[in-house]
N, CA, C and O of each residue as an XYZ file, in Angstrom:
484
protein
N     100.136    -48.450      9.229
C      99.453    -47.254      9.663
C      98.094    -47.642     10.237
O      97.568    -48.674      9.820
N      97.504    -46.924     11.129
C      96.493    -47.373     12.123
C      95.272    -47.048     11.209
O      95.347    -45.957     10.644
N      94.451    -47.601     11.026
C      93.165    -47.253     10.096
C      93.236    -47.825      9.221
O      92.123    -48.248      8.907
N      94.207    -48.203      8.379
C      94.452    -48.210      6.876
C      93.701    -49.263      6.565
O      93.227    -49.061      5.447
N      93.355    -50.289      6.998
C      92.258    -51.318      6.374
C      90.867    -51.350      6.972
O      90.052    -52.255      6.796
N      90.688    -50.255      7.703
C      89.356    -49.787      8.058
C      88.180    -49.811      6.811
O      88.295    -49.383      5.663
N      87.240    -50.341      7.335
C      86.393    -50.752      6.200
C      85.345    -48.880      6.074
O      84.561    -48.510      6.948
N      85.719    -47.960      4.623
C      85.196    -46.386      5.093
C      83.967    -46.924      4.952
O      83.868    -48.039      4.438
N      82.645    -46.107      5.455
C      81.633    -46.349      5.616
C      80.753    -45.059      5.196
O      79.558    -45.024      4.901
N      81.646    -44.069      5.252
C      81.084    -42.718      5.363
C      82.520    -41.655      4.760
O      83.595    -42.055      4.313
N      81.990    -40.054      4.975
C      82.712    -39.448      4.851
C      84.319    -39.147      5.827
O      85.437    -38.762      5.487
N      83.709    -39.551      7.138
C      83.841    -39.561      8.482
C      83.908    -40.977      9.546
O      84.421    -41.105     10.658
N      83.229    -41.854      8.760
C      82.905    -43.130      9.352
C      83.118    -44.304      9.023
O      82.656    -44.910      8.057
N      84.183    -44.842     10.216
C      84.919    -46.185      9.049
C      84.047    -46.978     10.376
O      83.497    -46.544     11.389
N      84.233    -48.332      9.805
C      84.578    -50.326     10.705
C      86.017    -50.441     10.892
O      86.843    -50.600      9.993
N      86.235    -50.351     12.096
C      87.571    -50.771     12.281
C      87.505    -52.296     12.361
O      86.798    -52.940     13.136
N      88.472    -52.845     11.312
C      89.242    -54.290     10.975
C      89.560    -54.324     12.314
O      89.786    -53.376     13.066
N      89.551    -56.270     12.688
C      89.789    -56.330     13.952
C      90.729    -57.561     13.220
O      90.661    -57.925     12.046
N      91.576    -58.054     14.235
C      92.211    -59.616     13.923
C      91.675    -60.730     14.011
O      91.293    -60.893     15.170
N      91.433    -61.651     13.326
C      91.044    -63.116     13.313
C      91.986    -63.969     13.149
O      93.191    -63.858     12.923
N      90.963    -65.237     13.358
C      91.368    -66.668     12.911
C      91.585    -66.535     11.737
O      90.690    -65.836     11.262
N      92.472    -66.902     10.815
C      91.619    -67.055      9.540
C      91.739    -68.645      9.130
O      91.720    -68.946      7.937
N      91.825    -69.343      9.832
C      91.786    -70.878      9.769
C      90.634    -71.230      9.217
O      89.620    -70.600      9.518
N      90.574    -72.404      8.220
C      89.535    -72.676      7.408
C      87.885    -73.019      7.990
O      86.764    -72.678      7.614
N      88.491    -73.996      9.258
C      87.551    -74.681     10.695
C      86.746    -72.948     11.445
O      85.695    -72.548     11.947
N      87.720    -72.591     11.167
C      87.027    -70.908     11.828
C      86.361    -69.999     10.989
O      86.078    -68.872     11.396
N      86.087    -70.379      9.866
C      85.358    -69.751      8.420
C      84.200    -69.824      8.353
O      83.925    -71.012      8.183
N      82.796    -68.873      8.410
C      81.654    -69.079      7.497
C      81.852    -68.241      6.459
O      82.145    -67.047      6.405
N      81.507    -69.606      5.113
C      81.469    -68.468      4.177
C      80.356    -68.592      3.504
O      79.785    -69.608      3.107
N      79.994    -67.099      3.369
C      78.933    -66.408      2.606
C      78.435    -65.911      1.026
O      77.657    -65.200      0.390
N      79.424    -66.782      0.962
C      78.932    -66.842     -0.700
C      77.796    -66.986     -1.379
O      77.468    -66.256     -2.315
N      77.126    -67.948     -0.937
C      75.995    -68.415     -1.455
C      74.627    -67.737     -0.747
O      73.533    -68.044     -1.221
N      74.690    -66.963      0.207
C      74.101    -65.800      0.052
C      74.450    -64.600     -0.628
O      73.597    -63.924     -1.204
N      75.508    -64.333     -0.600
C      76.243    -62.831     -0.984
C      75.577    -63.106     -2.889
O      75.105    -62.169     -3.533
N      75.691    -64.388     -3.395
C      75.617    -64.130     -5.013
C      74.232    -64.085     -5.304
O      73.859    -63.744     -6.427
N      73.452    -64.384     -4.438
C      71.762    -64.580     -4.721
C      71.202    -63.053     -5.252
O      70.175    -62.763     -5.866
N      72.424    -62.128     -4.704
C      72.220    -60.727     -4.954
C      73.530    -60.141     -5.267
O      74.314    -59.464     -4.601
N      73.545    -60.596     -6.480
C      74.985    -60.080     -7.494
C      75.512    -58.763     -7.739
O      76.631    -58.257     -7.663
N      73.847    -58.187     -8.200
C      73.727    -57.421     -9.021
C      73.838    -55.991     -8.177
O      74.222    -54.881     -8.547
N      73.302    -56.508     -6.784
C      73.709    -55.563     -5.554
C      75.233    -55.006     -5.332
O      75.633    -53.844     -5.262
N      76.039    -56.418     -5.235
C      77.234    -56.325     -4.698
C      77.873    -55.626     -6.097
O      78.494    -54.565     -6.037
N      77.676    -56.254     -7.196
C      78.290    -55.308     -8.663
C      78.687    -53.886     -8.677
O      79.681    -53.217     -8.959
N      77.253    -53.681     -8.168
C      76.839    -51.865     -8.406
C      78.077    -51.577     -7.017
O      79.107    -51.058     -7.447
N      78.080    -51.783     -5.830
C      78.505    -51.376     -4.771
C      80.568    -51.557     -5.359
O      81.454    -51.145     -4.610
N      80.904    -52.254     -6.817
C      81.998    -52.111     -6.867
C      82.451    -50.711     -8.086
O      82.433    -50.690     -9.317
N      82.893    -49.482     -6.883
C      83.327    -48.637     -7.874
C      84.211    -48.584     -8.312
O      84.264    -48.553     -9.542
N      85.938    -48.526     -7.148
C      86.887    -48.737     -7.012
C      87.860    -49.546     -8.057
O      88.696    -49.059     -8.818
N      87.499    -50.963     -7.868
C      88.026    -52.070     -9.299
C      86.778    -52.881     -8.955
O      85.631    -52.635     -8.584
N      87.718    -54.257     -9.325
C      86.776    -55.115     -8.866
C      87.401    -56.254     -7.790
O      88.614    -56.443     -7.705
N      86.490    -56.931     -7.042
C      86.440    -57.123     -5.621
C      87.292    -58.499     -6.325
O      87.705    -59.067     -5.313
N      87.685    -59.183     -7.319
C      88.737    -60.300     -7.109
C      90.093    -59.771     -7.629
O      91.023    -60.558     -7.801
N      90.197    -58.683     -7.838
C      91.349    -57.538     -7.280
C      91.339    -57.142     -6.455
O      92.318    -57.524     -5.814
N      90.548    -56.256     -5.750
C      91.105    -55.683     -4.615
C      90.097    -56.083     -2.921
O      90.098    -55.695     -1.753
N      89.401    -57.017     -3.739
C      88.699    -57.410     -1.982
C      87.536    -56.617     -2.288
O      86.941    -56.286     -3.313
N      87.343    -56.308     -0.307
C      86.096    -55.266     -0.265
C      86.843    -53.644     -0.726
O      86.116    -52.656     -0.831
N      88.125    -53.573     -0.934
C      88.817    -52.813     -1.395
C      87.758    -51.775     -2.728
O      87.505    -50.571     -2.693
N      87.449    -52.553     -3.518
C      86.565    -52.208     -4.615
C      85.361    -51.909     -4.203
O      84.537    -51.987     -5.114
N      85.034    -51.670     -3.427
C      83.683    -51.175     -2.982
C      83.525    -49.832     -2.552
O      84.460    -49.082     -2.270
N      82.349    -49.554     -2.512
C      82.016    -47.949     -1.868
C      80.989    -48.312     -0.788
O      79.849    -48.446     -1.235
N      81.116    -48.481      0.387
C      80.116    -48.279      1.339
C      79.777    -47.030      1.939
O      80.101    -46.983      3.125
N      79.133    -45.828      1.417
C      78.799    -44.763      1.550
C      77.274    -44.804      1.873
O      77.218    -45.952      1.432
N      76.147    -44.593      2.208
C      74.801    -44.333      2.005
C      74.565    -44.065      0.815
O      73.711    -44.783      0.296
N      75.200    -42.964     -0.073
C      73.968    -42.766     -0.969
C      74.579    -43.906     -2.215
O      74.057    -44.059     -3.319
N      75.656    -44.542     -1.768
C      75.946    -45.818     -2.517
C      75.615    -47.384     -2.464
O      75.954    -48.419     -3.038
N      74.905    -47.031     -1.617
C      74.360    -48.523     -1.005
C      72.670    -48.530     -1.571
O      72.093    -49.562     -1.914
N      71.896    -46.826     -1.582
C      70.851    -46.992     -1.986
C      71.543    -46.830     -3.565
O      71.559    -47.924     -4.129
N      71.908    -46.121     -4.096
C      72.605    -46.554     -5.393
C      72.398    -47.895     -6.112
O      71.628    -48.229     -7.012
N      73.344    -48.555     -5.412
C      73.590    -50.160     -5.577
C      71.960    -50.505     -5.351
O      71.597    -51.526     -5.935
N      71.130    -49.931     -4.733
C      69.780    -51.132     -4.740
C      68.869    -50.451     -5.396
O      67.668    -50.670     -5.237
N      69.424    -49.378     -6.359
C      67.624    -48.776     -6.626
C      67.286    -49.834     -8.207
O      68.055    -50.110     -9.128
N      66.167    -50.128     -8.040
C      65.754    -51.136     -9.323
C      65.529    -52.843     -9.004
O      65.151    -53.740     -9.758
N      66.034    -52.871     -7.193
C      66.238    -54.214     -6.969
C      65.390    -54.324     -6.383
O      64.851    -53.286     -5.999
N      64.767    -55.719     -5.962
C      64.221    -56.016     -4.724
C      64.477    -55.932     -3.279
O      64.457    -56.893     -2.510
N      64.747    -54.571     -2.934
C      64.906    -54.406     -1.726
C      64.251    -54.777     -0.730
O      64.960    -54.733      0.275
N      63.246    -55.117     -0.532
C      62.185    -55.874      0.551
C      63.525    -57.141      0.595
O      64.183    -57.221      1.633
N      63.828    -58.031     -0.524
C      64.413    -59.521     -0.472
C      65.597    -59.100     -0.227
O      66.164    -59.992      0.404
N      66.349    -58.137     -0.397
C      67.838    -57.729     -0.412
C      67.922    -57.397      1.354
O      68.759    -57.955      2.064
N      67.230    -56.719      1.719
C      67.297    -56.649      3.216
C      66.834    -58.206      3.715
O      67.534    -58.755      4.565
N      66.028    -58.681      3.350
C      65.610    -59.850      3.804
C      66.821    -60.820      3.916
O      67.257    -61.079      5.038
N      67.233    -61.223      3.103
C      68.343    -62.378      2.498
C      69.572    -61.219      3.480
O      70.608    -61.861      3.650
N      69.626    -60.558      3.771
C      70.889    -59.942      4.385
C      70.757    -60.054      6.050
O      71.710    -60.280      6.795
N      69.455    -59.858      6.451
C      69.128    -59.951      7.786
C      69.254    -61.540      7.736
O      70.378    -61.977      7.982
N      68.707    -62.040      7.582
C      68.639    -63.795      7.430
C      70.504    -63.979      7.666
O      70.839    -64.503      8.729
N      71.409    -63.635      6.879
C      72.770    -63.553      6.913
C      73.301    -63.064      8.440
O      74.268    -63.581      9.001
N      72.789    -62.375      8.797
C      72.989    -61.490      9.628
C      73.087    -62.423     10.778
O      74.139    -62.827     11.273
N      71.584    -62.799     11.245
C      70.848    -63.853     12.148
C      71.609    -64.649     11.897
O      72.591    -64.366     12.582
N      71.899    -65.855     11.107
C      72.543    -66.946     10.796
C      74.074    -66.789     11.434
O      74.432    -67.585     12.302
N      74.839    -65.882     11.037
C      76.168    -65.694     11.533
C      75.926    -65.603     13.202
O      76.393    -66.541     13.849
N      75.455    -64.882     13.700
C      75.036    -64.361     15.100
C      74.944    -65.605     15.855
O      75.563    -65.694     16.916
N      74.111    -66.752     15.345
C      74.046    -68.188     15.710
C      75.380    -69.101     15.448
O      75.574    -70.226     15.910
N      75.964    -68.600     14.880
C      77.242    -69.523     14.617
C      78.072    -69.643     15.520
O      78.103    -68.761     16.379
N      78.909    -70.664     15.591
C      80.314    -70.551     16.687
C      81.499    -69.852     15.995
O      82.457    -69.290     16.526
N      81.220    -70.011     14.710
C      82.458    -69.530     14.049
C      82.839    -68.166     14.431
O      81.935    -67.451     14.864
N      84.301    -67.570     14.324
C      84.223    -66.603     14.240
C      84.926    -65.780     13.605
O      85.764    -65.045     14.127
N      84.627    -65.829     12.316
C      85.155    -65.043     10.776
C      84.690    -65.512      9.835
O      84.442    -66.718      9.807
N      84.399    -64.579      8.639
C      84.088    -64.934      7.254
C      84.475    -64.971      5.976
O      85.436    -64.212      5.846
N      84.195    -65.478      4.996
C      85.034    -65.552      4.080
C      84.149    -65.377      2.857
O      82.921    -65.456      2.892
N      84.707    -65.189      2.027
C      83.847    -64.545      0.006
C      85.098    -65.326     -0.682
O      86.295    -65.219     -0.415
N      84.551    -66.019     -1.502
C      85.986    -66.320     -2.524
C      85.520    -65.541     -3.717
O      86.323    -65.042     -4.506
N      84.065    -65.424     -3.862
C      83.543    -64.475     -4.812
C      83.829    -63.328     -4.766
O      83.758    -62.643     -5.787
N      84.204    -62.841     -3.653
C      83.942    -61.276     -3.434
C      85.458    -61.070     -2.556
O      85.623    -60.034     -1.911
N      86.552    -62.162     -2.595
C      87.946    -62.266     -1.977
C      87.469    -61.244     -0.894
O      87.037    -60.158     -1.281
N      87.515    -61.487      0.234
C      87.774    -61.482      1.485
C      87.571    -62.086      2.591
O      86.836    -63.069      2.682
N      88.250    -61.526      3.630
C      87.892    -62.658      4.555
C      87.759    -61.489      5.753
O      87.992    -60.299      5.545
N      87.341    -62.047      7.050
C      87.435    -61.063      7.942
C      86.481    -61.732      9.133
O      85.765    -62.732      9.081
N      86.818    -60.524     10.554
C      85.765    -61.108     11.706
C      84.720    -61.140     11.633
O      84.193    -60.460     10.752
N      84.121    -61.725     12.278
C      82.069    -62.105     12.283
C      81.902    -60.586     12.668
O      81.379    -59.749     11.933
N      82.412    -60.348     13.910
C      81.584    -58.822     13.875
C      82.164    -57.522     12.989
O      81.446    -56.534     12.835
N      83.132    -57.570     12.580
C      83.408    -56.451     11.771
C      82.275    -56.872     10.869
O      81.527    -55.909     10.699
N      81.891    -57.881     10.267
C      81.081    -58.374      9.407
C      79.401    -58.339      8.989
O      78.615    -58.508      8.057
N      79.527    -57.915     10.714
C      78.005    -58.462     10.845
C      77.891    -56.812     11.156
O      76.712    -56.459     11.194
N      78.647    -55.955     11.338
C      78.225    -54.702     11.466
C      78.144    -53.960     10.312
O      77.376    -53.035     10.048
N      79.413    -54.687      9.350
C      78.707    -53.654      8.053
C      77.449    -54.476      7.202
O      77.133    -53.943      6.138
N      76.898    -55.411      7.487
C      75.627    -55.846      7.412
C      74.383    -54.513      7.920
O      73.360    -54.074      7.395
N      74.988    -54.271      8.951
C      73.968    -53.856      9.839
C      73.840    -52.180      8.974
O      72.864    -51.431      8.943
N      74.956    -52.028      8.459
C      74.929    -50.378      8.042
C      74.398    -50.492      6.547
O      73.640    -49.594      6.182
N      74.694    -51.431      5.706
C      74.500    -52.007      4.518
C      72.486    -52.032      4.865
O      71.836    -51.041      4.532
N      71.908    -53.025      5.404
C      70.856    -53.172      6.098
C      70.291    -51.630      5.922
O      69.634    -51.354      4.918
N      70.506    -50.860      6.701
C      69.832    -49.621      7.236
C      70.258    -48.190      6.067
O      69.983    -46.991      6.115
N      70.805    -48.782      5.373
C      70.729    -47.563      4.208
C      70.150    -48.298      2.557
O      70.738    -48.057      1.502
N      69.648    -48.663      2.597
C      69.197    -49.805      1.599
C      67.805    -48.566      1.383
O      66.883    -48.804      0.604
């Protein structure tokens, strides 16, 4: 079905999943940024949890994203995410990967829910 792994974003507003590589040579993975801020990605799992069901377990909504950050260092949480952001943008690669957070997916589906993640913080 068309949508169905659309990443929701909103009530109304998904990331449409695109196809990749998923070859290992074609991988950045973001782990070792993504865990520097655990406690972020934790809160953002309502669903299950993300080494069940992926980004599946998540809620990317607005008032779940400020949710997930109220109590944190948000100045460093946007920081360390833009830095992510930039870094991928420079890469040749093109897809990413979480073994922490099981998924994998394109740089720009990726780098856009950065960008929405980013701006509701």
């Amino acid at each position: 079905m068309k949508g169905e792994n659309d990443l929701i974003i909103g009530e109304k507003e998904r990331i449409q999943r695109i196809d990749f590589d998923p070859s290992g040579e074609n991988l950045t993975n973001v782990d070792d940024v993504l865990k520097t801020q655990n406690d972020f990605w934790e809160n953002l799992q309502v669903f299950c949890l993300s080494g069940c069901c992926g980004l599946g377990a998540f809620r990317f909504y607005p008032a779940d994203i400020r949710n997930a950050a109220d109590g944190l260092d948000t100045a460093l949480l946007k920081e360390n995410l833009s830095k992510l952001k930039d870094d991928l943008l420079k890469s040749e690669k093109k897809a990413v990967a979480s073994l922490s957070f099981n998924f994998s997916m394109a740089k720009t589906v990726f780098v856009t829910l950065l960008d929405h993640i980013i701006d509701h913080i």
